[in-house]
N, C-alpha and C positions, 0 to 999 in steps of 0.2 A: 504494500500500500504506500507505504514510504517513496518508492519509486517513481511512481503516479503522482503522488501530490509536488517530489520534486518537478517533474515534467513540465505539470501543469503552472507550476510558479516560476519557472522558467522562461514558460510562453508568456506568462503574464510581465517576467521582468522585460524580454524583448518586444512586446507592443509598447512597453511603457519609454523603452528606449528612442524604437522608430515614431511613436508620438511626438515625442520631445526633440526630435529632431526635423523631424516634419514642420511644428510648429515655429522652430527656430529658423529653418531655411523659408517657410512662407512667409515673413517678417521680415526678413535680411537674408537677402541672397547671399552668401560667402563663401568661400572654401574652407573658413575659418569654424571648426571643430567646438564649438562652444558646448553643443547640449553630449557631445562627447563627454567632452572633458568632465562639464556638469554630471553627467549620470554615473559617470566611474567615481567624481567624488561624492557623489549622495548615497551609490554603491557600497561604498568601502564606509564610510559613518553607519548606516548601516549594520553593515557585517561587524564593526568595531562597537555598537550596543550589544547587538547579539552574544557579540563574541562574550561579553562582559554579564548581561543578566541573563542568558540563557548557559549555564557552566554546571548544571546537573547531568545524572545519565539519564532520567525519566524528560529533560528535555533535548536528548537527544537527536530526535528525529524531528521535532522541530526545526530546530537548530539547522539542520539538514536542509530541509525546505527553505527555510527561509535564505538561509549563506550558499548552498548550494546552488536553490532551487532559483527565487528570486534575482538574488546578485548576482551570482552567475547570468543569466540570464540579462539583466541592466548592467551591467560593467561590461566593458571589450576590450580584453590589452588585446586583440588585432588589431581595429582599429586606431588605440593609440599609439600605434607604430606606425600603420600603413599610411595613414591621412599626414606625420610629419614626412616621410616618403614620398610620397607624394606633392607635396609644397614646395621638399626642395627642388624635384624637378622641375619644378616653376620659378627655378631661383629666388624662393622665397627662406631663405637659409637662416636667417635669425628667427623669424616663427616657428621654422621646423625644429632648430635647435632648443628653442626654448622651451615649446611643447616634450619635447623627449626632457628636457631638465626636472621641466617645473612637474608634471604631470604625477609621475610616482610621490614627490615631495607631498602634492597636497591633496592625495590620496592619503600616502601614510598621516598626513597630521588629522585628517578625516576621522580616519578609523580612531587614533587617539582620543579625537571631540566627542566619537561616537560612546567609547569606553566612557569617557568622563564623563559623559550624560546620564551611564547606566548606571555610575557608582553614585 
């Protein structure tokens, strides 16, 4: 059953993603990776609550669901590699570079905020 429910929060994390990026590109057309970046770090805050008040075995599979299923699902490290890849071909090399910088950073300090909201 665990399986299933990952699945399905999965597909919920990836409409949640293609939404927010859909809504971001009909508003500003750009090559500029915004609701990317935003959903890997709403993603990772996220998984970094989880991480923090889900830390039993009976939430387990929760846990699963929700970090697996979900996040996985709204997070993409492909696309936050392919899209700075992609830019630089455009010689856009400081964007690219900085996304590949900044991107993990404020992810990881996410997940941190995320923990520190749980405790």
């Amino acid at each position: 059953m665990t399986l299933v429910l990952v699945a399905l929060a999965g597909g919920a994390g990836c409409v949640v993603r293609f939404l927010a990026e859909y809504l971001v590109r009909s508003h500003n057309p750009t090559l500029r990776p915004w609701a990317t970046v935003a959903a890997n770090a709403v993603g990772c805050g996220i998984a970094g609550w989880v991480a923090y008040r889900l830390i039993g075995a009976a939430d387990a599979h929760l846990r699963s669901v929700i970090v697996t299923g979900f996040c996985g699902g709204l997070t993409t490290f492909s696309s936050a590699l392919a899209i700075p890849a992609l830019l630089q071909r455009q010689h856009h090399w400081g964007f690219s570079l900085s996304l590949v910088l900044t991107t993990p950073l404020l992810c990881g300090a996410l997940f941190v905020l995320g923990m520190s909201l749980a405790h």
